[in-house]
Each structure stands twice: as C-alpha cells, then as structure tokens.
C-alpha positions, 0 to 999 in steps of 0.5 A, a space after each residue: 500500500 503507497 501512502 500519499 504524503 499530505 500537503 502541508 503549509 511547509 510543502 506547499 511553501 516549498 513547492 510555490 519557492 521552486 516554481 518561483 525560482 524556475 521562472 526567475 531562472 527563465 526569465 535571466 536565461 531567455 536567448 535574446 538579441 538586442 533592443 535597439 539603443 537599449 541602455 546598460 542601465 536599462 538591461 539590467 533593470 529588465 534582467 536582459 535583452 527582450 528577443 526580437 525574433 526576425 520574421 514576418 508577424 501576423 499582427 505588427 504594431 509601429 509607433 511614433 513619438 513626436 519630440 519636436 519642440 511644440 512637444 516639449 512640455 512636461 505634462 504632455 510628454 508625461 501623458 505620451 508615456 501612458 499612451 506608450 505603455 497602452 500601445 505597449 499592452 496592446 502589442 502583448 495582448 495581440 501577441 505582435 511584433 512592435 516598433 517604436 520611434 521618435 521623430 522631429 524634423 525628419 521623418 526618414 530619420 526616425 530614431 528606433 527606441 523598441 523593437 520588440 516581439 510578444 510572439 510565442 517564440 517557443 513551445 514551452 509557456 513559461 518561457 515564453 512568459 518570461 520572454 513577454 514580461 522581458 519585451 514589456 520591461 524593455 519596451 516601457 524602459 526604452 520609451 522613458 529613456 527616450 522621452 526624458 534622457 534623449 536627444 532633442 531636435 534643437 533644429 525646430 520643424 516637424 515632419 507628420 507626413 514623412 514619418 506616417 509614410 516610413 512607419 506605414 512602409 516599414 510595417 508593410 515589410 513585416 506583417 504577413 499576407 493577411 495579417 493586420 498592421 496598426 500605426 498609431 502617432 502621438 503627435 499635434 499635427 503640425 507639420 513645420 518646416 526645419 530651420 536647415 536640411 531637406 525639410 526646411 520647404 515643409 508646409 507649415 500646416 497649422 499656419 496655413 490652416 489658421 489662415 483659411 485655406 482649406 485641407 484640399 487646397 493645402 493637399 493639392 498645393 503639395 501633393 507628395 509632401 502629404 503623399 503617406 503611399 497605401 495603407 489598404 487594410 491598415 488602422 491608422 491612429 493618431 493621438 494629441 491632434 491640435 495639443 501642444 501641452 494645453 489640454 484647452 487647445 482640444 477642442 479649439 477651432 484650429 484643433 479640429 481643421 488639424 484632425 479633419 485635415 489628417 483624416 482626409 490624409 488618411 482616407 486618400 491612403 485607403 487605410 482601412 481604419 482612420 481614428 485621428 483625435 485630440 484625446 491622448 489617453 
C-alpha cells in the first residue's frame, strides 16, 4: 500500500519557492538579441535583452513619438508615456511584433527606441512568459529613456507626413499576407518646416490652416509632401491632434481643421481604419 504524503503549509511553501525560482531562472536565461539603443542601465533593470525574433508577424504594431519642440512640455510628454505603455499592452495582448520611434524634423530619420516581439517564440509557456514580461520591461524602459534622457531636435520643424509614410512602409515589410498592421502617432499635427536640411520647404500646416485655406487646397498645393503611399487594410491612429501641452487647445477651432485635415490624409491612403483625435489617453 503507497501512502500519499499530505500537503502541508511547509510543502506547499516549498513547492510555490521552486516554481518561483524556475521562472526567475527563465526569465535571466531567455536567448535574446538586442533592443535597439537599449541602455546598460536599462538591461539590467529588465534582467536582459527582450528577443526580437526576425520574421514576418501576423499582427505588427509601429509607433511614433513626436519630440519636436511644440512637444516639449512636461505634462504632455508625461501623458505620451501612458499612451506608450497602452500601445505597449496592446502589442502583448495581440501577441505582435512592435516598433517604436521618435521623430522631429525628419521623418526618414526616425530614431528606433523598441523593437520588440510578444510572439510565442517557443513551445514551452513559461518561457515564453518570461520572454513577454522581458519585451514589456524593455519596451516601457526604452520609451522613458527616450522621452526624458534623449536627444532633442534643437533644429525646430516637424515632419507628420514623412514619418506616417516610413512607419506605414516599414510595417508593410513585416506583417504577413493577411495579417493586420496598426500605426498609431502621438503627435499635434503640425507639420513645420526645419530651420536647415531637406525639410526646411515643409508646409507649415497649422499656419496655413489658421489662415483659411482649406485641407484640399493645402493637399493639392503639395501633393507628395502629404503623399503617406497605401495603407489598404491598415488602422491608422493618431493621438494629441491640435495639443501642444494645453489640454484647452482640444477642442479649439484650429484643433479640429488639424484632425479633419489628417483624416482626409488618411482616407486618400485607403487605410482601412482612420481614428485621428485630440484625446491622448
């Protein structure tokens, strides 16, 4: 006759302690390839590298942050990293690939700070927990650094239009045939021209809006500068339309020619979801 030994308040404890201890051991072993401009400081904090898997993904999120300098103020940038950390959530629970940026005068030099993926890249569930909780620490640590420690675009302007484009293009390349890809903006909208460089001709859009011309003549006086290429089936979402920091400003006249503005952008693209808004959170 076998006798099952009882489960008492020491086992149990003893039991929940290894299962703890094989997960921390998961969690600092996982095998991992880099997070783009990670700090060492950061590695540390989140125990390691998150894996970023190569690959096609059937869902892929790209983000953007704006850091220009009608971007700057403290509270707006505290409101872009709860923002940061939903599209973060969100990316997990889609178990997608995710890229984050930032940006100023020059769309096409997009600064990476996160490029992650929450895919199962295992068939083992609690690694692939660790590797998801990794993704998540780094992600959220990158973006901080990012917003609070990382270089300013001193040279003014803001390029909306060429950064939707990029993000748009490089999310093409990575989601799967039938796969959905999300480009979500954390921006004012207003497109301004840099003091040097190639994009010192950029249309300065709230001007020009704040002046009375309509978003059709703006769109037809500079076509391939608002030209962001085909987004068909895509969900583009922009957040802080018309905010510089004053939450007043959203539902201000200016505000709401901006968000009618890069609606009508959005629609030409063909996306298959436009939500463009003042709301950041």
């Amino acid at each position: 006759m076998t006798h099952k030994h009882p489960q008492t308040p020491m086992r149990r404890w003893l039991l929940a302690s290894a299962l703890i201890a094989v997960l921390a051991l998961l969690i600092s072993s996982a095998s991992c390839s880099a997070v783009a401009l990670a700090t060492p400081a950061m590695a540390a904090a989140c125990n390691g590298d998150a894996i970023t898997a190569p690959g096609l993904r059937r869902a892929v999120f790209e983000g953007a942050i704006d850091i220009s300098p009608s971007n700057s103020r403290a509270r707006l940038r505290t409101q872009y990293l709860i923002a940061a950390d939903t599209l973060v959530e969100e990316a997990e629970s889609r178990k997608a690939a995710l890229r984050i940026v930032t940006f100023g005068a020059s769309g096409v030099g997009a600064r990476t700070v996160v490029q992650v993926t929450f895919a199962d890249v295992s068939h083992d569930e609690l690694f692939n927990l660790a590797a998801a909780n990794k993704a998540r620490c780094a992600a959220r640590l990158a973006v901080r650094t990012a917003l609070t420690t990382g270089r300013r675009w001193n040279g003014g302007g803001t390029d909306v239009a060429g950064t939707l484009s990029t993000i748009i293009a490089d999310g093409k390349t990575r989601v799967e045939p039938g796969g959905s890809l999300t480009v979500t903006l954390l921006t004012d909208g207003c497109q301004a021209p840099a003091t040097s460089g190639p994009n010192r001709r950029l249309t300065d859009l709230c001007g020009a809006l704040a002046h009375g011309t309509s978003a059709q003549r703006i769109l037809q006086r500079h076509p391939a500068e608002f030209a962001i290429g085909r987004a068909a089936g895509a969900t583009i979402v922009m957040k802080g339309i018309g905010v510089s920091g004053d939450p007043n400003s959203a539902n201000s006249l200016q505000a709401k020619k901006l968000i009618a503005f890069w609606q009508l952008v959005c629609h030409r693209a063909q996306a298959g979801r436009c939500v463009i808004g003042s709301s950041v959170l």
